[in-house]
Every structure is written in C-alpha cells, then in structure tokens.
N, C-alpha and C positions, 0 to 999 in steps of 0.2 A: 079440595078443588083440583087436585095433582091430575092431570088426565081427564079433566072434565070438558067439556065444550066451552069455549073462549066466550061463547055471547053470551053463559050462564054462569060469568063472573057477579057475582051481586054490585047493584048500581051502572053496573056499565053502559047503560043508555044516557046518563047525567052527563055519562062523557063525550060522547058523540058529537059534539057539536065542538069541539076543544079545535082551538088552529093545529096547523101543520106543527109537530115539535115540541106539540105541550107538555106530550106524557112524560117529556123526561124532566118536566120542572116543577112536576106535582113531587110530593113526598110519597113517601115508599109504599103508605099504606096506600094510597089512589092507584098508582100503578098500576094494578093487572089487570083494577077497570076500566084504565082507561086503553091498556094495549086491547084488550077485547072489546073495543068501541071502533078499534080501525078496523078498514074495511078492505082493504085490496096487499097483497105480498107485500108490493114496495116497500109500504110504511111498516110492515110487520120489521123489514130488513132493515130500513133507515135507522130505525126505533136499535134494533139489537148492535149493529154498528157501533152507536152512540151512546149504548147505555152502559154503565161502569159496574161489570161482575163483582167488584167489591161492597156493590151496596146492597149483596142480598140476591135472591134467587125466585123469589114468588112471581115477578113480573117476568120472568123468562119462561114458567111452567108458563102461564098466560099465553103468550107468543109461542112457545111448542105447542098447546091446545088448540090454539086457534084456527080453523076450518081453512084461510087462506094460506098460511106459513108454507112458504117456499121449500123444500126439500136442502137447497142450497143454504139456508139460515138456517135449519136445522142440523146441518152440516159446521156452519161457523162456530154456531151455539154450543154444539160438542167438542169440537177441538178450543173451544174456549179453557177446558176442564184437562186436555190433555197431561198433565202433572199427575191425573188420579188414573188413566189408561193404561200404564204401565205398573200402576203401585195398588193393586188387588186391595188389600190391608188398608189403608190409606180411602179409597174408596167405601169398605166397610164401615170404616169410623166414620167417614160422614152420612152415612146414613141412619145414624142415631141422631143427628143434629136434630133441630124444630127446623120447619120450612123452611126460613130465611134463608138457612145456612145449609138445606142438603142438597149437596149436589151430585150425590148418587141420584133422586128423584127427579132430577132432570136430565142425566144420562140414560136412566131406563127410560124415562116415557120415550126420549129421541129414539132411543135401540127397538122400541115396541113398536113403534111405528113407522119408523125407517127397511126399507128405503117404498114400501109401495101405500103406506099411508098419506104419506104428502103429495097431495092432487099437483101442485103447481111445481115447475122442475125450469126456474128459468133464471135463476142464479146460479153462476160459478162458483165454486170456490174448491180448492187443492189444499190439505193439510200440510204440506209442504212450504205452504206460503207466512206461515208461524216462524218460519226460519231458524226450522228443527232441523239438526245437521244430521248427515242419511243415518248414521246409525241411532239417533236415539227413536225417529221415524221408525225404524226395522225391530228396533227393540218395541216399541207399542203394538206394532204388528204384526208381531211374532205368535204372541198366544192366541189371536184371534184370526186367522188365517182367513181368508174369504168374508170376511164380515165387510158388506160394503158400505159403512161407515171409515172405512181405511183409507180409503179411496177417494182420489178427485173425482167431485161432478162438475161435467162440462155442459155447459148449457147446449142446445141445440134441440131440445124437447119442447113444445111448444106448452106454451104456459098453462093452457086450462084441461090440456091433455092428461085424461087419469090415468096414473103409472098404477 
C-alpha cells in the first residue's frame, strides 16, 4: 500500500463517518483507514500532530498518500525521522524492517513526491523548529545540498493552488 492512493486503503469508507479525532483512538490496525477517510489537509495535519511516531509507521504512509496532504505535513512528517538524515547506514537498516517499523518507506515516498506532488502548500513549518542546534541542522544538510526538503516552507501559497 506504500505510495498508493489514500482513498484505496481497504475499508476506508467504514470510516468516514468517525467524529473529529477518532482516528487516533482506533488501534493501529484501523488507522490508515481511517486517515484515508479524512477529507480535507486540516485533519490530515491535526491527525499527524497528534499521532505518536512510536506506535508504528503505516498510518503516516496513509497520510503521505493521501490526495489532500499538505506539502507542510509532509514536511513535519520527515523531520519527524530527522536522526536517520544524517545517518545513511542507519537509514538502510530500517528499510529491511516490515511496514510498521520502516521508515525509510516513508522518507522516500515524502522525497518522491516532494516538493511538486503535494497540491496544497498552506502549512508552515521550518526544520529548525525541532530545536536542532545550527550545526547538527548543517550537518543533515550537508550531503543533500539543495534538496528542498532542508528547507523551511512558508505558507503564502494558496491552498488549492497546484505546485
């Protein structure tokens, strides 16, 4: 499902009708259907905000697939993983994990589709705001020079405008 279309998570219509907030109270396996039951950026970003990287990685590929996902949450969503940016090796090895746990497979899909895949561009957010002090920031992006996933997005693009 890594990289599929969000609305063609299996079951994900069951969820659709869940209140504001639900999907983070479902267990893990519900998850990605019900992030691909939301329907506009906001909730995609509410949703990642609130959801605890510790409990796994399938509900985040969900929310990077998803047709509405903000460029900005895809942005939070990567420096979520910032610890494997700098550590190539480290990286590697988690891409032998199973889903749950790779998070290599949620840094590429974000890099495969960043920065002109994500239609909506109406979230902020600055890597710098992880309260990485300058050099370990210069050290992550060092090897990747111009990659603008390095880089703060500043909102001022307007939401439905395709980048």
């Amino acid at each position: 499902m890594i990289g599929a279309p969000a609305l063609h998570w299996p079951h994900a219509a069951r969820y659709a009708a869940l209140p504001r907030g639900a999907a983070l109270n479902l267990d893990y396996d519900a998850q990605a259907g019900a992030v691909a039951a939301l329907y506009c950026a906001e909730q995609l970003h509410r949703f990642s905000l609130r959801y605890n990287v510790n409990d796994g990685f399938e509900p985040l590929h969900a929310v990077v697939a998803h047709p509405h996902c903000d460029a900005g949450t895809a942005l939070y969503l990567y420096w979520q993983f910032h610890e494997l940016l700098a550590d190539a090796q480290a990286r590697a090895d988690t891409a032998l994990e199973p889903p749950r746990w790779n998070a290599d497979a949620v840094l590429t899909a974000i890099e495969q589709r960043y920065p002109h895949g994500f239609r909506h561009h109406a979230v902020a957010y600055d890597p710098a705001a992880l309260a990485l002090d300058a050099t370990g920031l210069a050290q992550i992006r060092a090897p990747h020079p111009g990659l603008p996933l390095l880089h703060p997005l500043r909102t001022g693009i307007a939401a439905d405008t395709p980048h």
